[in-house]
N, C-alpha and C positions, 0 to 999 in steps of 0.2 A: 573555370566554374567547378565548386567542390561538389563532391557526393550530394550533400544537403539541398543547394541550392539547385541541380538539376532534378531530385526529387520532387521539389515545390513546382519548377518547370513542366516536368512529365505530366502531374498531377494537375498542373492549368491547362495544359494543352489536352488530355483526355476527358475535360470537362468539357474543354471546345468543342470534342470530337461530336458529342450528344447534341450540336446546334441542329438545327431546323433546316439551317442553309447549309447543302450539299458540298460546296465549293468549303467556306469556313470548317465544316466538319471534317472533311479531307483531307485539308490542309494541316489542321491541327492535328489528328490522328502520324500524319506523313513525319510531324517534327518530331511528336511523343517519340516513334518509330526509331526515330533518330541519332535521337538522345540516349534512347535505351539501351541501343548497340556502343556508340561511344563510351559509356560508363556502366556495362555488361551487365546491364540490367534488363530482367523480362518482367509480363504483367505480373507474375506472381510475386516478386521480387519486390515489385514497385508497392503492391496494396501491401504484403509482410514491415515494409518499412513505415506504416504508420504505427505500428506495435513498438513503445519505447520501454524500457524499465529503466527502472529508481530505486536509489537504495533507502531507507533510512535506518538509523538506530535502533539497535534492540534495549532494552530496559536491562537485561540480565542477561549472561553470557549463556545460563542454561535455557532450555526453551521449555518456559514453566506453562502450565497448561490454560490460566488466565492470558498472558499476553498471548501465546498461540490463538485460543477463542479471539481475543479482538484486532488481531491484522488478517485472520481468516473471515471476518468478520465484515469488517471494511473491504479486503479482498473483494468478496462476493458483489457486495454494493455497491463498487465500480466496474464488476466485470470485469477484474483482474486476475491473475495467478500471484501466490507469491511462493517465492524460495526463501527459505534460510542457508544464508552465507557465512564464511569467516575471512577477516581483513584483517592484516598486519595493521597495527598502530605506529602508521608512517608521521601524522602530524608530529607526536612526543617524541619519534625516533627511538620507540621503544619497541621490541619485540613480541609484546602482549599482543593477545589477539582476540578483535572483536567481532563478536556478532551484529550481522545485520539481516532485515530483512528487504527482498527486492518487490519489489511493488511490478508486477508486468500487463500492460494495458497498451489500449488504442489512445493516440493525439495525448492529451493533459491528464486522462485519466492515472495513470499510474503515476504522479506527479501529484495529483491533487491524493490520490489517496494515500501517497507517504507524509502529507503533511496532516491526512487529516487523523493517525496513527501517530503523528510525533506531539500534535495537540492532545490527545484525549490520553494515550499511556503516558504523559507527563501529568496530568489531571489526577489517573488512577495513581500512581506511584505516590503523588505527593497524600490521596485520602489513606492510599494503605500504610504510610507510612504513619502518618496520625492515629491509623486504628490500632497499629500495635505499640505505640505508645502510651495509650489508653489501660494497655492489659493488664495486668498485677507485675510487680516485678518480681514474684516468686515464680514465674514460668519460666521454662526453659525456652532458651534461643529457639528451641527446635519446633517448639508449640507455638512461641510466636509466630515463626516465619509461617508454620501451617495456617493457622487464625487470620494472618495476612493476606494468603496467597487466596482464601475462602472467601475474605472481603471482598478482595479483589474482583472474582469471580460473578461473585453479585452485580457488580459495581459494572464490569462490563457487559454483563445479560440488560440492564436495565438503559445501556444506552442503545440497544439497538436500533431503535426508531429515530433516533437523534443520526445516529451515519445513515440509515435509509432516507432520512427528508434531505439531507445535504448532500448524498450524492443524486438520487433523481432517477432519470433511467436512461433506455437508449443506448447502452453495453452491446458490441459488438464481440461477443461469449467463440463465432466459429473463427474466425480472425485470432482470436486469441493464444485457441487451442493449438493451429493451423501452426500458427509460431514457436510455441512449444514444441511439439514435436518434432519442430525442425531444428532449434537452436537446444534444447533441455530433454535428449531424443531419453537420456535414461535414469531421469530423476529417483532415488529414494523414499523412503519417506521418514520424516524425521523423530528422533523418541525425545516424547516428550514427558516434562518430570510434575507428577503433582503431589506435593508434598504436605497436603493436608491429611493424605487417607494413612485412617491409623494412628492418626492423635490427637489431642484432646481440644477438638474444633467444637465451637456452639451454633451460636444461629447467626456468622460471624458475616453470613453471605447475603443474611434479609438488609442488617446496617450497609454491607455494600453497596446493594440494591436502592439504599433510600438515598447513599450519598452519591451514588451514579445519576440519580435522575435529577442532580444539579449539575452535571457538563456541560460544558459548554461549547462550542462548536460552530463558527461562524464565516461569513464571507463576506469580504471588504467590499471595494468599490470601485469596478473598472479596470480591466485586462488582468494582469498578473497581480495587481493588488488582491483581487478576490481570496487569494489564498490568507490573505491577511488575519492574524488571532485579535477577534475584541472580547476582549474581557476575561483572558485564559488567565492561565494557572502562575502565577510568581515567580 
């Protein structure tokens, strides 16, 4: 029996322990007990191990201050923490190195809330890319990328009700904390870059805003399908 599968064990048999019947509840507590020592695990141990983290994709290797807002964003939603990490780009066998961000939560939560960040910043990247192609082509790279990053901004202020209906509620916030401090005891905090302040930005963030409130954001049908995308981005 691996780590996993005497977790799920622990966790049926401390359920048992709560019966009505004396005898069953004893019984079950006696095995949890049992289990626990075999595979050096205590209660704290055992609840810490429903907290899972997930990575997904960063948009941009810098942590620009729109995608920051919306995995902090989603974060919250789910009752998650997240970090920004860096991964060697082991697939290409290449030395570059990507950013990602770790989704940390209770059961599927942090799981559902890296897909539902890899849906909606694939959404944004693809409007902000449209918007600055829209712009004059007498601007400079640099005013674009600002006027983009403004859209942007917009674009994910405008979906936050859209991640609050889809994640729900029911976040279990001290369990979370709980884990952090145990596993991420001396986190940082990370600089992030916005690149709009200081040039020659309009009202690039209202269009963001209007084309954020077409995202889309959805859940299939039936166990793991739920995380399923209908109608996303191309």
């Amino acid at each position: 029996m691996n780590r996993d599968d005497a977790l799920r064990k622990i966790r049926a048999c401390l359920a048992r322990a709560s019966s009505a019947n004396e005898n069953e509840a004893a019984a079950a507590m006696r095995q949890a007990q049992t289990l626990m020592r075999e595979h050096g695990l205590d209660a704290d141990g055992v609840e810490l191990a429903s907290v899972k983290e997930h990575d997904a994709r960063a948009c941009f290797q810098p942590i620009l201050g729109w995608e920051a807002e919306l995995v902090g964003m989603i974060a919250d939603a789910f009752g998650c923490e997240v970090v920004s990490t860096v991964k060697a780009d082991i697939e290409h066998l290449s030395m570059r190195a990507l950013r990602y961000w770790r989704l940390i939560g209770v059961n599927a939560a942090a799981e559902v809330a890296a897909y539902a960040f890899e849906v909606l910043s694939a959404q944004c990247v693809k409007a902000r890319r449209a918007h600055i192609c829209r712009q004059s082509k007498n601007c400079k790279p640099a005013t674009k990328a600002a006027r983009g990053d403004l859209f942007a901004m917009g674009w994910v202020r405008a979906v936050r009700d859209l991640v609050e209906r889809f994640a729900g509620s029911g976040h279990n916030a001290e369990l979370v904390e709980r884990y952090m401090r145990q596993r991420y005891p001396s986190l940082g905090k990370a600089r992030v870059q916005h690149r709009d302040r200081g040039r020659n930005v309009r009202d690039d963030d209202l269009a963001g805003a209007q084309a954020g409130r077409r995202a889309v954001l959805s859940r299939g049908v039936g166990g793991a399908a739920e995380r399923k995308l209908i109608g996303g981005p191309a």
